[in-house]
C-alpha positions as CSV (number, residue, x, y, z in Angstrom):
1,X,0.0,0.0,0.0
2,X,1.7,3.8,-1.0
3,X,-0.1,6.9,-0.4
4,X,1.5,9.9,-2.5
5,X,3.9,7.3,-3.7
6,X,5.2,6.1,-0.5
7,X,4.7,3.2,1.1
8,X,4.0,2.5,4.6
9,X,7.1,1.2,5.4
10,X,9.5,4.0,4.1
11,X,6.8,6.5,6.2
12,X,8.0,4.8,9.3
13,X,11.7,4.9,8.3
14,X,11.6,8.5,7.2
15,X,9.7,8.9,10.7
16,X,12.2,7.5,12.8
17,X,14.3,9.2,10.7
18,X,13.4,12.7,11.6
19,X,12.3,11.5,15.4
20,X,16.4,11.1,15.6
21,X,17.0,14.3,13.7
22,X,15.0,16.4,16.3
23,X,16.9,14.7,19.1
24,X,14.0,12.0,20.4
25,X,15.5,9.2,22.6
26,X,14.5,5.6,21.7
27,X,12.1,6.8,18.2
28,X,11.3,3.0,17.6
29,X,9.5,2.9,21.2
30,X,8.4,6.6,21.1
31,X,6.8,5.7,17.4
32,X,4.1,3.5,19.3
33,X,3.5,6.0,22.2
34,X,0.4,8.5,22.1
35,X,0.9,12.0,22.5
36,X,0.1,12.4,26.6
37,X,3.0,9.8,26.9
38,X,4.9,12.4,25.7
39,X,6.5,15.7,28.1
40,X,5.9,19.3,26.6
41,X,9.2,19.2,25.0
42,X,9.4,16.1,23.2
43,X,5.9,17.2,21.7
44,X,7.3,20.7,20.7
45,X,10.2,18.1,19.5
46,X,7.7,15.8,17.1
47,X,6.1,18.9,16.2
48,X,9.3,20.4,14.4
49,X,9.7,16.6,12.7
50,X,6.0,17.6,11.5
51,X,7.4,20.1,9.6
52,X,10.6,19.1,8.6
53,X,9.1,16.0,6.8
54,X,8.7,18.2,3.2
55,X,11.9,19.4,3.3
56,X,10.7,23.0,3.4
57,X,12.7,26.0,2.3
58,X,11.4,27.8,5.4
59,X,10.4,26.7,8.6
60,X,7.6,29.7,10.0
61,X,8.0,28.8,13.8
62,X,5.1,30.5,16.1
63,X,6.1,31.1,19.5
64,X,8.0,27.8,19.4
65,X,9.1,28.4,23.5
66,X,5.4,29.2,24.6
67,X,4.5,27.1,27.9
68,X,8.2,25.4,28.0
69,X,10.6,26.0,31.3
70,X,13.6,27.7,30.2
71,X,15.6,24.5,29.9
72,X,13.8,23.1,27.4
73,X,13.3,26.6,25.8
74,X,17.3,26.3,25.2
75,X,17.4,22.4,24.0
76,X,14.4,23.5,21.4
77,X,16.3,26.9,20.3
78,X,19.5,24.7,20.1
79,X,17.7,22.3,17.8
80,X,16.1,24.9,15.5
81,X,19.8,26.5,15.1
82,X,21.4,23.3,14.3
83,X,18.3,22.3,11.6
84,X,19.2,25.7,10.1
85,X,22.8,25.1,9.6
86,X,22.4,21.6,8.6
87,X,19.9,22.4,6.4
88,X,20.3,25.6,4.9
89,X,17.1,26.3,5.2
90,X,15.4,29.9,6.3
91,X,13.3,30.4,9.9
92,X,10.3,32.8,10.4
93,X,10.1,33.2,14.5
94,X,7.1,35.1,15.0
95,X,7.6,35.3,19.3
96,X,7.2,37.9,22.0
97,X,9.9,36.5,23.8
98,X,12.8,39.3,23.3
99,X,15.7,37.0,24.6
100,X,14.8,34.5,21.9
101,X,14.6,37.3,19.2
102,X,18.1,38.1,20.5
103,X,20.1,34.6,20.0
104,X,18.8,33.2,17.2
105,X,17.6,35.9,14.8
106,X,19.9,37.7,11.9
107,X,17.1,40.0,10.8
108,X,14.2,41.3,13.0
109,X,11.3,43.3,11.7
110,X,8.4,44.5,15.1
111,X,5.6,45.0,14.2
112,X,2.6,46.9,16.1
113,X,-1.0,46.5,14.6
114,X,-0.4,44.4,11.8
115,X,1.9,46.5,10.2
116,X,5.9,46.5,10.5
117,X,7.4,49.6,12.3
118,X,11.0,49.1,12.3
119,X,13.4,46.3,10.5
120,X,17.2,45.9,10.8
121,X,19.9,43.9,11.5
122,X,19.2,42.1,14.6
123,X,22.5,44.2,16.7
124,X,20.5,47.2,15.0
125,X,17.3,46.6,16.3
126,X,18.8,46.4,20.0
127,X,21.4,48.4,19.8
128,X,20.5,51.6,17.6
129,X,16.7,51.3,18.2
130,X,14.7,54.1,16.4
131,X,10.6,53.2,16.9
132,X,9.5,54.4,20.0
133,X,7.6,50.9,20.1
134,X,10.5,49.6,20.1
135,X,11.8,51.6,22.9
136,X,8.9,50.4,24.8
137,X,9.4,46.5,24.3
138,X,12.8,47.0,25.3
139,X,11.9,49.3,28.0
140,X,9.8,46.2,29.7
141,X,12.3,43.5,29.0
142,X,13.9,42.7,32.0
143,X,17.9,41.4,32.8
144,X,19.9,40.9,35.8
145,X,21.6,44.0,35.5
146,X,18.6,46.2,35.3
147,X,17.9,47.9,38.7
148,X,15.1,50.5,37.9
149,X,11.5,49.9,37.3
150,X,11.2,48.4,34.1
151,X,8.1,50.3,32.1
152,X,4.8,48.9,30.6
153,X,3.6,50.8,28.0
154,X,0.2,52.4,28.5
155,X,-3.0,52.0,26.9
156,X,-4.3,49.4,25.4
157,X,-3.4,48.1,21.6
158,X,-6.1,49.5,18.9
159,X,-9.2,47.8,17.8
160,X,-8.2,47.0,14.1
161,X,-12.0,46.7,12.7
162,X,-11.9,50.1,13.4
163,X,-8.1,51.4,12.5
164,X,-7.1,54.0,14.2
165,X,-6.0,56.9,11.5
166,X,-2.7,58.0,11.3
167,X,0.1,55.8,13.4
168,X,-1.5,53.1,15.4
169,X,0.9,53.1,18.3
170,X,0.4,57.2,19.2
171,X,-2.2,57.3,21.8
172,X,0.1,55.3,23.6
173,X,3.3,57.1,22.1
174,X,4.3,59.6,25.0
175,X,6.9,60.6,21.9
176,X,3.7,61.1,19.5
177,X,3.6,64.5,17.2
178,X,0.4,66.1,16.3
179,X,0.9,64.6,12.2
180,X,0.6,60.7,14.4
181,X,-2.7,61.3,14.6
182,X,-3.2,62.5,11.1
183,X,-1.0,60.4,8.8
184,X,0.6,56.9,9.0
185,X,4.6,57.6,8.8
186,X,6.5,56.0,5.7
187,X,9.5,54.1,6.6
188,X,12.9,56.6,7.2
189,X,16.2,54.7,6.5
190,X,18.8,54.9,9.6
191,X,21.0,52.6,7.0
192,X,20.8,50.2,4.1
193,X,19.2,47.5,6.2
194,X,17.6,49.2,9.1
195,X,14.2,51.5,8.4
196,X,12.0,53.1,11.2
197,X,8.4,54.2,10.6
198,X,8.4,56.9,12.9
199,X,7.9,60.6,11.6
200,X,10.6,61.1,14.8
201,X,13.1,60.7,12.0
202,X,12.0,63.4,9.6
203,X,14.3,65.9,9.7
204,X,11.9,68.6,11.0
205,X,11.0,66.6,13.8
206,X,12.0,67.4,17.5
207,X,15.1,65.5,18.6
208,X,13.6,62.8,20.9
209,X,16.0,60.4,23.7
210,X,15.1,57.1,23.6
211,X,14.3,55.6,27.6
212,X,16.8,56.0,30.0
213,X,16.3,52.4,30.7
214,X,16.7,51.0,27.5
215,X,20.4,53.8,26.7
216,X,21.7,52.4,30.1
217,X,21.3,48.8,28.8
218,X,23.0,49.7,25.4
219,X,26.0,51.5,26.6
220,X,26.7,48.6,29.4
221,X,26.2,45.9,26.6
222,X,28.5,47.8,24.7
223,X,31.2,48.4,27.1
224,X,31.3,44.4,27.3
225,X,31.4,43.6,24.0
226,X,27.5,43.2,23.4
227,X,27.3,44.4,20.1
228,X,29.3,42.6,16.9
């Protein structure tokens, strides 16, 4: 019997196969067991096999740590990483989760509303930050080194049936200009692979200072070595 021009026996192989390749322990045993046999990140695990079985170009990973401790965060961020360089194949994160946007990612783009604000080079994005939303996120993300109050941004996020006009993020921007409210910015380039879409970068616009927070956090990165 083949379905799709496989048979039922190569299936299993090319199972097992990819049970091994995401790092599953005993996949001949683990290929009888049902899913509540298995812990939260063996299933994340058999999940990613899922997805690796078509050989895809690009894997589009949604908040692929969600609901894992942090040690298993790192074994399933390890494995992604290794399936990219192994592969050669591209990965989409789409995550809130700041750290993970920090270790794996080459490129980041943050998006507020449905709609992209800023994109760069990942040591951009954290290091040169140029969105006010972008302040914000990093603003709230917490280290070890961080001894103020982090900040939460106010407000709540827009109701998109009814799109706000103009920039989504101002009522909540404490940086907003009167034009926010009036017309979406287009995107300003800071370089050849980092854009902000913030009218803060028009040249007629007030010079604004990003959080003290998120400065202090730069220039102590920086003064390790943080940024490449």
């Amino acid at each position: 019997m083949t379905l799709n021009g496989v048979s039922k026996s190569d299936a299993k192989e090319r199972a097992l196969e990819l049970m091994k390749k995401v790092g599953i322990p005993e996949p001949e045993k683990r290929f009888e067991q049902f899913p509540f046999e298995f812990s939260g990140g063996m299933r994340q695990r058999i999940v990613i096999a899922i997805a690796m079985a078509s050989n895809p170009d690009i894997l589009i990973c949604d908040e692929p740590t969600t609901a894992l401790d942090v040690t298993i965060q790192a074994q399933i961020l390890d494995l992604i990483h290794q399936l990219i360089k192994n592969t050669n194949m591209s990965c989409i994160f789409i995550t809130h989760n700041l750290g993970v946007v920090a270790n794996i990612a080459d490129k980041v783009s943050v998006m507020y509303a449905g709609k992209i604000v800023e994109y760069g080079l990942v040591d951009e994005i954290f290091y040169e930050p140029k969105h006010p939303y972008t302040w914000a996120l990093l603003a709230s993300m917490p280290d070890l080194d961080t001894k103020e109050k982090l900040e939460s941004i106010p407000g709540t996020p827009p109701n998109m049936e009814m799109p706000p006009v103009g920039d989504a993020f101002a009522a909540r921007n404490k940086y907003a200009l009167e034009i926010d409210f009036e017309q979406h910015p287009p995107f300003f380039e800071i370089s050849p692979t980092h854009y902000a879409a913030t009218w803060l970068m028009h040249p007629d616009a007030p010079k604004a200072e990003m959080p003290a927070i998120v400065s202090d956090r730069i220039n102590r990165l920086k003064s390790v070595g943080g940024a490449s």
